[in-house]
C-alpha positions as CSV (number, residue, x, y, z in Angstrom):
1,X,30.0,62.8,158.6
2,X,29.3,62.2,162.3
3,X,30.8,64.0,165.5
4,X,34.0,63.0,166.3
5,X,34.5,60.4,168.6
6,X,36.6,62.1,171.9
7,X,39.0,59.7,173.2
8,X,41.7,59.7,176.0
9,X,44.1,57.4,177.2
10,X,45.3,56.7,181.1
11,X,48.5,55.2,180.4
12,X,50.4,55.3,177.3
13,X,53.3,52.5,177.8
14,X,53.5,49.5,175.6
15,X,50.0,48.9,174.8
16,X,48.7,52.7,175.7
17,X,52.0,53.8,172.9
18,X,50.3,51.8,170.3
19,X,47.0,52.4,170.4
20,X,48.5,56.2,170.0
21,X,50.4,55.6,167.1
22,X,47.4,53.9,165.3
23,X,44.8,57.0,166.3
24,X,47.7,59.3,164.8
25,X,49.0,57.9,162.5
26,X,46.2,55.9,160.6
27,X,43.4,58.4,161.2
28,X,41.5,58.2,157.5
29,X,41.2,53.9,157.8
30,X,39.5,54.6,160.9
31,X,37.4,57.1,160.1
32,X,36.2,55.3,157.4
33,X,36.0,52.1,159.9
34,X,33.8,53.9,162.3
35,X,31.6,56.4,160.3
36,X,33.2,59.0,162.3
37,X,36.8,60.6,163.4
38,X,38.2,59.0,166.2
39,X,40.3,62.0,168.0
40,X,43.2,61.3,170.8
41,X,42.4,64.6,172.9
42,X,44.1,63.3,176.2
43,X,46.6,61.3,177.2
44,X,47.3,60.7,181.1
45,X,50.4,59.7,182.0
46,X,53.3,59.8,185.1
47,X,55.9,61.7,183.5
48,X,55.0,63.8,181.0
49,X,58.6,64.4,179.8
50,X,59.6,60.8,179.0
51,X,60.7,59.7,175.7
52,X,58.2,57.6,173.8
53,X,58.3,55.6,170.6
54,X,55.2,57.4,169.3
55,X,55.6,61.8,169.5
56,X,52.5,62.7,171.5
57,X,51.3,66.1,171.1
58,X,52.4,68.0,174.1
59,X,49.7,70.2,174.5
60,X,47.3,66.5,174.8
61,X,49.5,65.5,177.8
62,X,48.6,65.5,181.6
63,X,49.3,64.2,185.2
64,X,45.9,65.1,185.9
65,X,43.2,61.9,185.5
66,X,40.9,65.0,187.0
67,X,40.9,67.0,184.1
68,X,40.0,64.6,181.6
69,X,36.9,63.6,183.6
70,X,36.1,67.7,183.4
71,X,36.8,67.2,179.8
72,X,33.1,67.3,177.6
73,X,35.2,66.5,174.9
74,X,36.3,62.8,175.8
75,X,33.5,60.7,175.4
76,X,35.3,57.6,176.1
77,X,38.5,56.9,177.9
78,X,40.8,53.4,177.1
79,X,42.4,52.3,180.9
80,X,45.6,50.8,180.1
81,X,48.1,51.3,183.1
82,X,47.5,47.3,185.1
83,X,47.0,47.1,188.3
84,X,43.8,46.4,190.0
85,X,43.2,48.7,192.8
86,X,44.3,52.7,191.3
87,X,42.4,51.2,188.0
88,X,39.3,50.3,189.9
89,X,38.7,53.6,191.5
90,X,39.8,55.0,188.1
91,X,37.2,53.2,186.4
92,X,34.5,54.0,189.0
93,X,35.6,57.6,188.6
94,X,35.1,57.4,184.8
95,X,31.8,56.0,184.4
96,X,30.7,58.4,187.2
97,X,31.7,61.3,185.0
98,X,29.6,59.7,182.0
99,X,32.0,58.5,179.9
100,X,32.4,54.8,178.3
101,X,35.6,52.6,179.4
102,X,37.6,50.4,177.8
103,X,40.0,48.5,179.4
104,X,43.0,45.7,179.0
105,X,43.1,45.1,182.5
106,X,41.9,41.1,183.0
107,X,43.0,41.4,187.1
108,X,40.3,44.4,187.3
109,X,37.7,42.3,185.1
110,X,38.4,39.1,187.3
111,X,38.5,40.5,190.7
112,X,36.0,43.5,190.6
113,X,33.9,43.0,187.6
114,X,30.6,43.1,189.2
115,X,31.4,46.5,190.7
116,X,32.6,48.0,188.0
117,X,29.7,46.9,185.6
118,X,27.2,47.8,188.1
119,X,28.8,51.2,188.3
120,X,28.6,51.5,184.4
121,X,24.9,50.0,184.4
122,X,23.9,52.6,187.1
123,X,25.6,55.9,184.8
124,X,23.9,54.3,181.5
125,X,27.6,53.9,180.4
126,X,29.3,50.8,178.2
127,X,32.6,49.2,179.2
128,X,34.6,47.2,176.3
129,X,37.2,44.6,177.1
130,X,38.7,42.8,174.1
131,X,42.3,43.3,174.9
132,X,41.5,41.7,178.4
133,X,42.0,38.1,177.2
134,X,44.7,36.8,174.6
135,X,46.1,40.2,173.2
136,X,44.8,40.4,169.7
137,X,43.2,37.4,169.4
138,X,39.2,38.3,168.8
139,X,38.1,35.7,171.0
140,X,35.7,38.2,173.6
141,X,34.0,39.4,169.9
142,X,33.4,35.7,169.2
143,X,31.9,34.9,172.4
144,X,29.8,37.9,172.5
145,X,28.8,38.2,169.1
146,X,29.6,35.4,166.1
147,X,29.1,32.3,168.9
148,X,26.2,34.1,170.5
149,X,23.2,31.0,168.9
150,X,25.5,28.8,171.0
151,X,25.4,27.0,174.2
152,X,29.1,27.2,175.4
153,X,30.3,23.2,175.9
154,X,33.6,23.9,176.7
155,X,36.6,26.6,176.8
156,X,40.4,25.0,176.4
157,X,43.1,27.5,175.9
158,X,46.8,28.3,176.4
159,X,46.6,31.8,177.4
160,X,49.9,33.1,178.8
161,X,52.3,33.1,176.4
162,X,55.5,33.2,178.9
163,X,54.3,29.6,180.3
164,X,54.3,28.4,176.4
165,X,57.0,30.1,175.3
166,X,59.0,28.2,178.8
167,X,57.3,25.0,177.5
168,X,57.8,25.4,174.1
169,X,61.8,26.0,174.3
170,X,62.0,23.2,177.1
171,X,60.0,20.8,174.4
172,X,62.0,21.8,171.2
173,X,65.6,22.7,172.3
174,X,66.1,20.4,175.2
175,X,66.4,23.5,177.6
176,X,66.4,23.5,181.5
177,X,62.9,25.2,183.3
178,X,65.7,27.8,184.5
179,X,66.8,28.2,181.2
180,X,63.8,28.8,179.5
181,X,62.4,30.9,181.6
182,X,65.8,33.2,181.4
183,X,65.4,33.3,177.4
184,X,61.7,34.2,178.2
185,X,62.9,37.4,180.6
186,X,66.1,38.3,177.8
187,X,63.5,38.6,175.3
188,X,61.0,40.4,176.9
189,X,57.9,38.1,177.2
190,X,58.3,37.7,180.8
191,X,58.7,40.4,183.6
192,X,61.3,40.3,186.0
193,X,58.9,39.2,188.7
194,X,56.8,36.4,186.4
195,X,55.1,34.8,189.3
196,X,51.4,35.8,187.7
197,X,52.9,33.9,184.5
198,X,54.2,31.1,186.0
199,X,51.8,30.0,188.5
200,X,48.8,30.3,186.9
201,X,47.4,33.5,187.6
202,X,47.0,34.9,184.9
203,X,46.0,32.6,182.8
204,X,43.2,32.3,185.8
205,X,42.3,35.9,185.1
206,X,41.5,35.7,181.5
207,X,39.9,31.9,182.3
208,X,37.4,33.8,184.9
209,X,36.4,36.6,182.1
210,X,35.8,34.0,179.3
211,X,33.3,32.0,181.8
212,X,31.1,35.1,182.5
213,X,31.1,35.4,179.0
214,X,30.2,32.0,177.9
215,X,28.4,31.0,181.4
216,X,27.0,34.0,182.7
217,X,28.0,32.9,185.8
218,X,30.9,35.3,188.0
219,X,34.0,33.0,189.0
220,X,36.1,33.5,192.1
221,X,39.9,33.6,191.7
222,X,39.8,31.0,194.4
223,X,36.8,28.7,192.8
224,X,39.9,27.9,189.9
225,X,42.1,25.3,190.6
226,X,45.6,26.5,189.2
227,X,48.7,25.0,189.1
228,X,52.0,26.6,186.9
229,X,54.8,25.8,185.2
230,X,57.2,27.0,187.9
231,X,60.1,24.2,188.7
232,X,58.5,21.6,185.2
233,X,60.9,19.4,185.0
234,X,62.9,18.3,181.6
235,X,62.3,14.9,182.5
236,X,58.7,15.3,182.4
237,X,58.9,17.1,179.0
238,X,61.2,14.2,177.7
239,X,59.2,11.0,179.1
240,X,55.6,13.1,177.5
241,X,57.6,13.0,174.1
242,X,58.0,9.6,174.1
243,X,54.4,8.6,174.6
244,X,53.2,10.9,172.0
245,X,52.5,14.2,173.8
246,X,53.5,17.6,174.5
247,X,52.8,19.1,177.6
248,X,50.8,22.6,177.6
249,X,49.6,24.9,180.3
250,X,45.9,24.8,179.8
251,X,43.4,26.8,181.0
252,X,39.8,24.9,180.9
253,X,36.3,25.3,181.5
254,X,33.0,23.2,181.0
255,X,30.2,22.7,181.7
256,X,28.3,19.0,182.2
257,X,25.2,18.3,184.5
258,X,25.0,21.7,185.2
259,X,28.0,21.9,186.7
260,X,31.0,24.4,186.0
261,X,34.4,23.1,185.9
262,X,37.4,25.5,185.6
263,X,41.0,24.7,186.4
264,X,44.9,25.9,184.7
265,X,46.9,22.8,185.0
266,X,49.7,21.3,182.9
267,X,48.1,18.8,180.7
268,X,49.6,16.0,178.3
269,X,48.2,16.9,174.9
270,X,48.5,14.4,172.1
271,X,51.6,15.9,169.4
272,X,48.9,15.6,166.2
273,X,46.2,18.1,168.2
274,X,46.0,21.7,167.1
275,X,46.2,23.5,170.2
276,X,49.2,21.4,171.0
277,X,51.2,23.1,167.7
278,X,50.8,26.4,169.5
279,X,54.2,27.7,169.4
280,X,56.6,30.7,171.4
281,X,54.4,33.4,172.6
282,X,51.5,32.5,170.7
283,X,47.8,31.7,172.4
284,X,44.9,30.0,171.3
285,X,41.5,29.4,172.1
286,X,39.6,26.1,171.4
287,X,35.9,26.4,171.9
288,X,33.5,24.1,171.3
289,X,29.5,25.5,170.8
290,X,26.8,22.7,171.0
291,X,25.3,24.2,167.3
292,X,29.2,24.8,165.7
293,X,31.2,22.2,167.5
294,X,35.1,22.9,167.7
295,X,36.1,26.1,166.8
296,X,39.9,27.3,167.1
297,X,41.0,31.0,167.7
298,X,44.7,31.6,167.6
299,X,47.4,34.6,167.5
300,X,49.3,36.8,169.2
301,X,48.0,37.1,173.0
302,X,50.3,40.2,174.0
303,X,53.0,42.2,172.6
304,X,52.4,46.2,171.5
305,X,50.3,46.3,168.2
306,X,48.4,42.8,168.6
307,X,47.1,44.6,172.1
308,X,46.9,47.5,170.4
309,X,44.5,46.4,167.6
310,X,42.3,44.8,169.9
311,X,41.5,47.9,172.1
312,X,41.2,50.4,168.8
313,X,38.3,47.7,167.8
314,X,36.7,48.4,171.3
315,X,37.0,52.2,170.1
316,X,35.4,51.6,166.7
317,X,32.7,49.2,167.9
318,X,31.9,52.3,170.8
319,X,32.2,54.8,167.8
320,X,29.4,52.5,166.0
321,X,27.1,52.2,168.7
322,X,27.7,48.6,168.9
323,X,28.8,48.1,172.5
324,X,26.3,49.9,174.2
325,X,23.2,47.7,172.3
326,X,25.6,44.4,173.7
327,X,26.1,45.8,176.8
328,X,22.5,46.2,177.4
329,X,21.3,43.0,176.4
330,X,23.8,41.2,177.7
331,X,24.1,41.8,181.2
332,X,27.4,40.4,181.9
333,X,28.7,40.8,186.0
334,X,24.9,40.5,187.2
335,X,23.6,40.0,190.5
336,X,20.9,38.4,188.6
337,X,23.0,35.9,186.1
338,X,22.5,31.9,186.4
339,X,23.2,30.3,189.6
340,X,25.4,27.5,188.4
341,X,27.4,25.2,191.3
342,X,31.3,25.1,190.5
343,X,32.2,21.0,189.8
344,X,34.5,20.0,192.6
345,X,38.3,19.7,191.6
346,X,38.1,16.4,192.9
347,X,35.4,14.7,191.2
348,X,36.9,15.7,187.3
349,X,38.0,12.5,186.1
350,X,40.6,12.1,183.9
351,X,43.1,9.6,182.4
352,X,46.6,10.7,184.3
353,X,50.4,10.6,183.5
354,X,52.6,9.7,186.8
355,X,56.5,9.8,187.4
356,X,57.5,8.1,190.2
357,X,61.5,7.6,191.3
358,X,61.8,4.2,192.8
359,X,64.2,1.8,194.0
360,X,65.1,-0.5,191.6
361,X,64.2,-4.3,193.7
362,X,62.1,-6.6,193.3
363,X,58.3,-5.9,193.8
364,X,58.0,-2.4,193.6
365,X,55.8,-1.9,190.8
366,X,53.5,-4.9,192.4
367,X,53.4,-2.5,195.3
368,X,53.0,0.7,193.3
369,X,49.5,-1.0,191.4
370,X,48.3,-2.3,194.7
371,X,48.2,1.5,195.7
372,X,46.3,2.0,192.6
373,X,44.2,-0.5,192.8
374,X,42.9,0.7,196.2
375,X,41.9,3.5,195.1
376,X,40.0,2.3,191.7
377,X,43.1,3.7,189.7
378,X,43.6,1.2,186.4
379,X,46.8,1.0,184.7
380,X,47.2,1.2,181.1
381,X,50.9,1.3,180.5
382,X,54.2,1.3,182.6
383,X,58.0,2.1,181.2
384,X,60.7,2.2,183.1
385,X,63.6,4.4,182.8
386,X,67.0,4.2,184.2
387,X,68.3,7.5,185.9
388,X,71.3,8.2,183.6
389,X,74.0,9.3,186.2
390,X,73.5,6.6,188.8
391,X,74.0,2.6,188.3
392,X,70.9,1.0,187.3
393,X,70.5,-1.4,190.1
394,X,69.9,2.0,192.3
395,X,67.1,4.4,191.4
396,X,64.6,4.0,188.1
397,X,62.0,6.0,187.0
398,X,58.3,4.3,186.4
399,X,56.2,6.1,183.7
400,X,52.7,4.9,184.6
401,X,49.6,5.9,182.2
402,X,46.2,5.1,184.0
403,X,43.1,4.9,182.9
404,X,40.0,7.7,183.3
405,X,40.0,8.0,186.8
406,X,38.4,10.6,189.6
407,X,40.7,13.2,190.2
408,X,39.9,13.4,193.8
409,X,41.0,9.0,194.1
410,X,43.8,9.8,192.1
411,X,45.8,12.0,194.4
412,X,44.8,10.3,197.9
413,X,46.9,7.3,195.9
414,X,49.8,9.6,195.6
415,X,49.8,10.8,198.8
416,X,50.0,7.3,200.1
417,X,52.8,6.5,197.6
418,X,54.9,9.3,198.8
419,X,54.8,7.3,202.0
420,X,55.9,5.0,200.5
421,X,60.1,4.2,201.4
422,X,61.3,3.0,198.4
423,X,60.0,6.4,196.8
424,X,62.7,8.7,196.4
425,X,60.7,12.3,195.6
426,X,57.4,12.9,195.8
427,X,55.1,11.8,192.5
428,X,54.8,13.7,189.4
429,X,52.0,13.7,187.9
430,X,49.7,15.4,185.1
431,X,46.2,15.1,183.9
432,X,46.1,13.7,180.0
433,X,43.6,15.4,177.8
434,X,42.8,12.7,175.0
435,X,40.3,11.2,178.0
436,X,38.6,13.5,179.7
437,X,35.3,12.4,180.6
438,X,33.2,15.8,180.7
């Protein structure tokens, strides 16, 4: 048999406490995984003297991040404590001291890839990153690997599973945002703070690894257009039902023309699509090649052993030899990847769902398409809704469906209907899936 594999882990909390328990306690199925032992020989952690779910052998445990990097033994360390700056300088650090990296961290990747993978290109080291994007979900080991005869047409995914797990409750049990998101925080999936979650962040992170992988191409935080689920109102959930949707929070890219679009947006899905069965805490991954078409990955995108199993597999590809061969030919984070132009927000068109509070007299829905018409908006269908707790000769809601339309036309006609004075909130309004024109 082989030389053991030496491996050490900088964090052992949720995710860093199950990939533990797997290396100790299922030791002969991964041998016999990886054609070699794969031995926990340090663990780094803040307090050494904390109860933990999985017993870590005491004599294996340090403060000291210094000490494994001394350590000829650890040929490979797993980076699982968050954050982005401590865990970039860590991971510099690493690689410096010739070890291979794998990490969980999708701010680090999204934010400071390019440094990082220069600094492992520059100490002939490999970095692994399954567990970066939707927990145990294989989607990076698609990309890189069982997709790899494909040109990439387009990524769709829900991949924060506090936003669907907010949507979902709101969609199935009538629940307030406020309410939903408590449930979300009493059950663990979101943190205390969830603005990441809930504004799009995240699922911006793990959008801006999967188009390096499927473009080549590095995306700025700032180059994606996001938009969350914070403040989604019931309403909106309710009115979506009726027409035959569910509402999602999506994270997209594609490309067309040679143009990348990226963007994480609430999106009206039509009810019978797969992606828009995606339940709780659950992610999914809809990618579609230009050899296989429409492929769907779906699972668990966090929680301990679902995160777990995807960083082991980053250990037993390493263990293999597998990662290093991909990370050489692949090139991923390069100053000399393709030099693709980002697709302006404003010039996606799409077919748009609008909510607008009105006065209910005479001749405000003339006025409303007038607005629309002006700015080459078409209608294709208009309910109207009485507001339940106020007489119906006061206030109505208008449910308008348009056409395809440019994204950039589109919102210059709700800023002038928010001028408008017999509006009497600002529009609502999200982009509709079934007719995107790509």
């Amino acid at each position: 048999m082989s030389e053991p594999l030496g491996v050490a882990l900088v964090g052992c909390g949720t995710v860093g406490g199950g990939v533990a328990r797997l290396l100790l306690e299922q030791p002969d199925r991964l041998t016999a995984r990886a054609g070699r032992p794969l031995l926990l020989r340090r663990v780094v952690v803040r307090h050494p003297e904390k109860p933990r779910a999985v017993r870590i052998p005491p004599e294996i445990l340090t403060t000291d991040l210094d000490i494994v990097l001394a350590d000829p033994q650890v040929q490979v360390v797993a980076e699982l404590v968050g954050g982005v700056e401590w865990a970039r300088q860590a991971v510099c650090r690493i690689l410096a001291a010739g070890k291979d990296v794998i990490t969980a961290n999708k701010a680090l990747l999204a934010t400071h890839g390019t440094e990082i993978f220069d600094a492992a290109r520059k100490h002939g080291r490999a970095i692994a990153f399954e567990a970066s994007v939707a927990g145990g979900v294989p989607i990076i080991a698609a990309l890189t690997q069982s997709l790899a005869a494909n040109q990439i047409l387009s990524l769709q995914g829900i991949l924060n599973g506090t936003s669907n797990f907010i949507l979902s409750a709101m969609t199935e049990t009538g629940q307030t945002y406020a309410q939903a998101l408590a449930e979300a925080q009493e059950r663990g999936y979101a943190e205390a703070d969830p603005t990441l979650d809930i504004d799009g962040t995240d699922a911006a992170h793990k959008l801006a690894i999967l188009a390096q992988i499927a473009y080549g191409m590095t995306v700025p935080l700032e180059a994606i257009e996001r938009r969350g689920v914070g403040g989604i109102d019931s309403i909106d959930i309710r009115f979506a039902g009726e027409l035959g949707y569910i509402i999602k929070l999506l994270a997209e890219t594609w490309l067309s023309e040679g143009l990348l679009a990226a963007h994480v947006s609430p999106v009206l899905l039509r009810r019978h699509t797969p992606i828009a069965q995606v339940r709780g805490a659950y992610n999914a991954i809809h990618v579609t090649g230009d050899a296989v078409e429409d492929t769907l990955f779906y699972g668990k995108g966090a929680g301990q052993m679902p995160t777990a199993s995807a960083v082991t597999a980053d250990l037993i590809d390493l263990a293999i030899g597998r990662t290093q061969r991909l990370f050489q030919t692949q090139r991923l984070w390069s100053h000399d990847g393709p030099r693709l132009k980002m697709r302006p927000a404003d010039s996606v068109r799409s077919r748009f769902y609008l909510r607008l509070l009105v006065d209910d007299r005479p001749g405000v829905l003339s006025e409303v398409a007038s607005v629309l018409a002006q700015h080459q908006i078409s209608i294709a269908s208009v309910i109207q809704h009485e507001v339940p707790d106020l007489p119906a000769e006061q206030r109505v809601h208008l449910v308008i469906m348009t056409h395809t339309a440019s994204t950039g036309y589109f919102r210059a006609a709700c800023t002038k209907l928010d001028g408008l004075p017999f509006l009497s909130s600002p529009a609502v309004y999200y982009p509709v899936e079934d007719y995107k024109e790509r």
